[in-house]
DOLOLUM-167952 format. One line per 8 residues: number of its first residue (from 1); for each residue x, y, z of C-alpha. Coordinates in pm, whole numbers. Each point is the difference from the previous one (the first is absolute). Layout:
NUM> X Y Z; ...;
//
This chain:
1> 14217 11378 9179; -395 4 -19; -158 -216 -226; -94 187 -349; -390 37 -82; 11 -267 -300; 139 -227 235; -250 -11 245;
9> -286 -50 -300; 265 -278 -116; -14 -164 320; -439 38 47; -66 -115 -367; 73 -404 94; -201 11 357; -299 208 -201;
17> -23 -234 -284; 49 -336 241; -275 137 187; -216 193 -230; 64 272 312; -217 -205 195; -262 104 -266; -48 362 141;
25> -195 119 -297; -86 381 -35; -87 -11 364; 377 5 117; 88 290 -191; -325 213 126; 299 207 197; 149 126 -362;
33> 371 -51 48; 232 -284 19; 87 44 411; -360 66 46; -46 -391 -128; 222 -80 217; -55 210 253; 76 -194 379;
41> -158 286 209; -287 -151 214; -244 70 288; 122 -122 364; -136 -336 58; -235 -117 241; 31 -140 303; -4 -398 -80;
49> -155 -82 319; -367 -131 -8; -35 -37 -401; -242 -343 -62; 203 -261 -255; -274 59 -306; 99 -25 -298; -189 80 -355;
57> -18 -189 -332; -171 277 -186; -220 -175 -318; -19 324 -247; -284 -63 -279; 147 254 -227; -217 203 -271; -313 44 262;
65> -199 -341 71; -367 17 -17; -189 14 332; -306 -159 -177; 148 -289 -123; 178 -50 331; -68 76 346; -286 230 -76;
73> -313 -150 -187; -326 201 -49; -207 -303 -83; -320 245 -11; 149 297 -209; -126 -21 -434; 200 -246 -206; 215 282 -102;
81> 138 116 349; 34 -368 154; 134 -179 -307; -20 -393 -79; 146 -120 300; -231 -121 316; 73 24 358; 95 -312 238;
89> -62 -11 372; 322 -48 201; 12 -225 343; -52 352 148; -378 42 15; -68 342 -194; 331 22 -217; -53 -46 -337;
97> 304 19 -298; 22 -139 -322; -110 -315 -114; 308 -72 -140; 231 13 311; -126 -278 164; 306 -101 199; -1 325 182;
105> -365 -13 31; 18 -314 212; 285 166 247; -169 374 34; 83 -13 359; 380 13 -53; -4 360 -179; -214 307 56;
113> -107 219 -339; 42 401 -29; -307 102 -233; 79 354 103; 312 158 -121; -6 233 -207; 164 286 -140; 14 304 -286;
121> 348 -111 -234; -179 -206 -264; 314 -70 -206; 253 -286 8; 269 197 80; -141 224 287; -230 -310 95; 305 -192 82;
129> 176 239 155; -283 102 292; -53 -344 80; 368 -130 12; 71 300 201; -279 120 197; 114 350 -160; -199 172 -288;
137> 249 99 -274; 83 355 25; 6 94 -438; -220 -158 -205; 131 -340 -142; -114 -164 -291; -130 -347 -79; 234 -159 -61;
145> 284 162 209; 256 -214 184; 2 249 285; 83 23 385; 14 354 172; 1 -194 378; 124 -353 152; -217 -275 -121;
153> -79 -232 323; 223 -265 -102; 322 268 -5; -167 145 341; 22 -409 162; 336 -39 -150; 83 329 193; -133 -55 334;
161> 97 -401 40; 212 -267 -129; 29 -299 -131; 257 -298 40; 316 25 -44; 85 -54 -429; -370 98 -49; -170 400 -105;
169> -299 59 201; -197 106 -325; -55 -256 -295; -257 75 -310; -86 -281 -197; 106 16 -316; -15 360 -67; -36 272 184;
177> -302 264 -11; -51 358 -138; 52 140 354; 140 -309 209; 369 183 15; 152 137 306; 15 406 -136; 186 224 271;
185> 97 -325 228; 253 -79 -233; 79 -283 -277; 102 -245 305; -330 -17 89; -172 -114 -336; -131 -334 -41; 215 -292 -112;
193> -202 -68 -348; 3 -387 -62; -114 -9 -374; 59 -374 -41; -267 -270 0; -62 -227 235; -246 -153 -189; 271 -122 -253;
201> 262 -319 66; 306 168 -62; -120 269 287; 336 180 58; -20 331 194; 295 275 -135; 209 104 249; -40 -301 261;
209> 190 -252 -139; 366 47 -156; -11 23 -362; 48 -287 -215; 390 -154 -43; 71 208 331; 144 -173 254; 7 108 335;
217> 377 48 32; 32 239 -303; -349 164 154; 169 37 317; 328 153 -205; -190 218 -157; -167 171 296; 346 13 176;
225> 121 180 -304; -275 269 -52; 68 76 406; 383 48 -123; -84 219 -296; -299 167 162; 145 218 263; -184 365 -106;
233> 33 258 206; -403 -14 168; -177 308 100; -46 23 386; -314 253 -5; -222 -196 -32; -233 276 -102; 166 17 -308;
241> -162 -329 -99; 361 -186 -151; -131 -199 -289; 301 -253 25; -97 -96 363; -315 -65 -142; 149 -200 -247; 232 -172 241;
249> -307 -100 166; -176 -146 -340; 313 -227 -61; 54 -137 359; -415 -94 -4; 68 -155 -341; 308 -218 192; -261 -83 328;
257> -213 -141 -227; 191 -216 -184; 207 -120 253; -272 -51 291; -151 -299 105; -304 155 100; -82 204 -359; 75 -317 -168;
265> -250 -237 186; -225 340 1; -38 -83 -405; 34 -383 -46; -367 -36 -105; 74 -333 -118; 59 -111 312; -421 20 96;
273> -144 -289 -42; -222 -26 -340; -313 -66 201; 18 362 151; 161 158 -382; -341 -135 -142; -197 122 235; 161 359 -28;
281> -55 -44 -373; 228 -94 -292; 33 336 -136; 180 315 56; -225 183 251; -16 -304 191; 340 -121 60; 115 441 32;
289> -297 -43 337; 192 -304 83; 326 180 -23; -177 270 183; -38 -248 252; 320 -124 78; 129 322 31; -201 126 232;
297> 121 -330 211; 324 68 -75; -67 374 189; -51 219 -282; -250 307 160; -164 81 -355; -28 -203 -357; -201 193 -269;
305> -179 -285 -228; -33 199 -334; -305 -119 -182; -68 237 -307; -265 -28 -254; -303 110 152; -56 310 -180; -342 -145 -214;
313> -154 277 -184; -134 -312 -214; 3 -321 -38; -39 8 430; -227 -302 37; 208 -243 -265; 262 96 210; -94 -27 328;
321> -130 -353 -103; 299 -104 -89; 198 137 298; -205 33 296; 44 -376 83; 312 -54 -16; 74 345 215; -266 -123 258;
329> 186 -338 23; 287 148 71; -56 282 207; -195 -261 256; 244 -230 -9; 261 268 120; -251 103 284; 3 -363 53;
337> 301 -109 31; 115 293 163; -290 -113 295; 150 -313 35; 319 113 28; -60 211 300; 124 287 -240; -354 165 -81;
345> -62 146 365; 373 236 -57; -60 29 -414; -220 247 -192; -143 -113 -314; -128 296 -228; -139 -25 -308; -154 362 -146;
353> 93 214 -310; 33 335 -107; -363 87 -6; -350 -177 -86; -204 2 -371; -287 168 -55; -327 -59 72; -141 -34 -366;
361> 134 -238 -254; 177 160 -277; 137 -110 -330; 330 208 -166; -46 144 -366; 60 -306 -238; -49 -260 307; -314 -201 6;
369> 99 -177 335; -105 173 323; 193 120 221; 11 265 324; 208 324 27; 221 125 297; -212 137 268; 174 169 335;
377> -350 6 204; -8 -353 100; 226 -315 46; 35 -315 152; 339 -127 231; 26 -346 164; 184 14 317; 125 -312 165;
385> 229 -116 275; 201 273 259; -238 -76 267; -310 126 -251; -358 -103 109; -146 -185 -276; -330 -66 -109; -105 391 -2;
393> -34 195 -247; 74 376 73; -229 286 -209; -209 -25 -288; -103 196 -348; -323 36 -68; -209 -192 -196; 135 -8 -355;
401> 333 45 122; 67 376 -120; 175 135 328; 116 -84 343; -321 70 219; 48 -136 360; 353 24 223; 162 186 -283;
409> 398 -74 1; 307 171 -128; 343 -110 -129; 145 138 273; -283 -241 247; 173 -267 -226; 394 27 19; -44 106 352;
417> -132 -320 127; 254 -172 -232; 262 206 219; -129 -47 360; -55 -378 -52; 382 -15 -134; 90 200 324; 64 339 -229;
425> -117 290 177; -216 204 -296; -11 298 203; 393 53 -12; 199 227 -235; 301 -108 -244; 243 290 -136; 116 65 -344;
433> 308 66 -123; -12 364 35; -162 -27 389; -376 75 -138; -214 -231 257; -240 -198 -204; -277 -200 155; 13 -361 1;
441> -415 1 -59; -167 288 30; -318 -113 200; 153 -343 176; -316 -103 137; -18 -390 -58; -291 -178 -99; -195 -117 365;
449> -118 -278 -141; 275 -165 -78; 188 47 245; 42 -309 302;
//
């Protein structure tokens, strides 16, 4: 007899609230119905032949970061358009950034900067979406939306390779973003959302160790029992997206990580010696790179490094103070180590946000602390590692930093050279559940200059 509807919800309610659903979000449920979230239907893959080993740890600087006080100065623009900060020279003759990133100053010939990329969504929600995707969103979506109409790239890498046995192919660190979900792919290819800090000494990731007072023998009982009472009749079209095959599919990744050798080592952070967890920084953005890190070694094609907080309509320069060091440690130190490890030359580092500020400094109604607003014409992305020429930097904005000016770039310019140096053909077409052929980026030109 086939299984009633409340027991099928029964039997999803433990593996969604163990996992969170692999925090989907809003984006997973873009498709409306409950089979559309689960939806299995997919494109036919690639040819694996010829694909380059590169993988991505994607750093995303959530609310917007300024281009002015980063990667961008305008030393000669009035007080109000180039702010308090002052420019540095970098050990590449002609590069200038701010003065208070001095660690990435002294190693500008390891990354090249995008001044250049720019685009017309000038809103979180939208903002995130276009450059997580390479696809503009197709209905308006509001600030603070948690939104995906199209794959993110971390849902497209999980798609097109793998990773170890026991391990996803997508992590996001410790949250996932507004539009980092896997839409019509399917929940099995959303990222595996670590939310625990490494940063803390009883570091303890859910899901990859057996629960406390567990032993392994009642563990082991206990998945030879659900296999007993688990036998559902499955739905063979696979067009007809069978949500308990999805589940199935949650559970046994669940099991692979707790019971493989390789996701457990993947996580012991306490095993690095202290000398490389200082240099990483002490803190929660530093030990999540480090994390980053050892995933990437352990084979993981794409870790998103969540940094919010960088949304400063006021109060920017108190801020940024405050924070900038401590991100420039860290962020150099993963370039860093990543060199030395022989890892830098098949890893991406990308640091960027949704969008730039703007040009003037503003304060809010009520604030007396200056800040910048969002502003779509102009931004600022580091791009590291993959077999990147460094020491460059590709376009500029014009003087006081208003709009992109000189080898104007797109989104789409972006995600595509993500893609190509991953071994993802941009050009190619996924299907949705209904058949409609949807464009994996609509102009999948890469970036030249960044390209080996």
């Amino acid at each position: 007899m086939a299984p009633s509807h409340p027991l099928t919800l029964d039997l999803l309610r433990p593996v969604f609230d163990r996992r969170s659903a692999i925090r989907l979000g809003v984006g997973g449920l873009a498709g409306g119905s409950f089979f559309n979230l689960f939806g299995m239907a997919q494109a036919a893959r690639a040819a694996e032949g010829g694909k380059k080993p590169t993988s991505c740890i994607l750093i995303w600087m959530d609310g917007g970061p300024t281009h002015f006080e980063t990667f961008d100065p305008k030393p000669d623009a009035p007080i109000e358009i180039r702010g308090e900060f002052r420019p540095i020279s970098t050990n590449v003759p002609g590069i200038q950034i701010c003065e208070h990133m001095p660690k990435l100053a002294a190693m500008a010939d390891k990354y090249a900067i995008i001044r250049s990329v720019c685009h017309n969504q000038g809103n979180h929600g939208a903002g995130n979406h276009y450059m997580m995707t390479g696809a503009p969103p197709r209905i308006p979506v509001g600030c603070g939306a948690f939104v995906s109409f199209h794959p993110s790239m971390g849902s497209v890498a999980s798609y097109e390779r793998s990773a170890p046995h026991g391990l996803p192919a997508y992590f996001s660190l410790p949250s996932m973003s507004r539009s980092g979900g896997p839409n019509f792919l399917g929940a099995k290819y959303a990222p595996f959302v670590v939310s625990d800090d490494p940063s803390r000494k009883e570091f303890r990731v859910r899901d990859v160790a057996l629960p406390r007072g567990l032993l392994e023998d009642r563990f082991e009982q206990r998945q030879q029992m659900r296999k007993l009472v688990d036998r559902m009749a499955r739905i063979d079209d696979p067009a007809a997206g069978d949500p308990i095959r999805t589940i199935d599919e949650y559970y046994q990744q669940g099991y692979d990580l707790i019971t493989t050798p390789e996701a457990q080592k993947a996580f012991d952070i306490q095993s690095e010696p202290d000398s490389v967890r200082d240099a990483y920084g002490r803190n929660g953005f530093g030990q999540r790179a480090l994390l980053s890190r050892r995933l990437i070694e352990a084979g993981v094609p794409f870790v998103t490094l969540y940094d919010g907080g960088w949304d400063h309509h006021s109060d920017l320069f108190g801020a940024l103070n405050k924070r900038l060091p401590d991100w420039d440690n860290t962020v150099a130190t993963l370039i860093k180590d990543l060199d030395q490890r022989g890892l830098l030359e098949t890893t991406m580092v990308i640091a960027l946000g949704e969008f730039g500020r703007t040009p003037k400094i503003s304060t809010l109604s009520g604030q007396s602390k200056a800040g910048r607003d969002h502003w779509a014409n102009a931004m600022s992305i580091l791009f590291a590692g993959g077999g990147t020429p460094g020491g460059q930097v590709i376009g500029a904005t014009d003087r006081q930093g208003h709009s992109a000016v000189e080898r104007v770039l797109s989104p789409e310019n972006f995600v595509s050279t993500v893609y190509t140096k991953m071994g993802i053909d941009p050009n190619k077409h996924y299907f949705m559940p209904d058949g409609r052929p949807v464009h994996l980026v609509s102009d999948p030109t890469p970036i030249s200059e960044l390209m080996s």
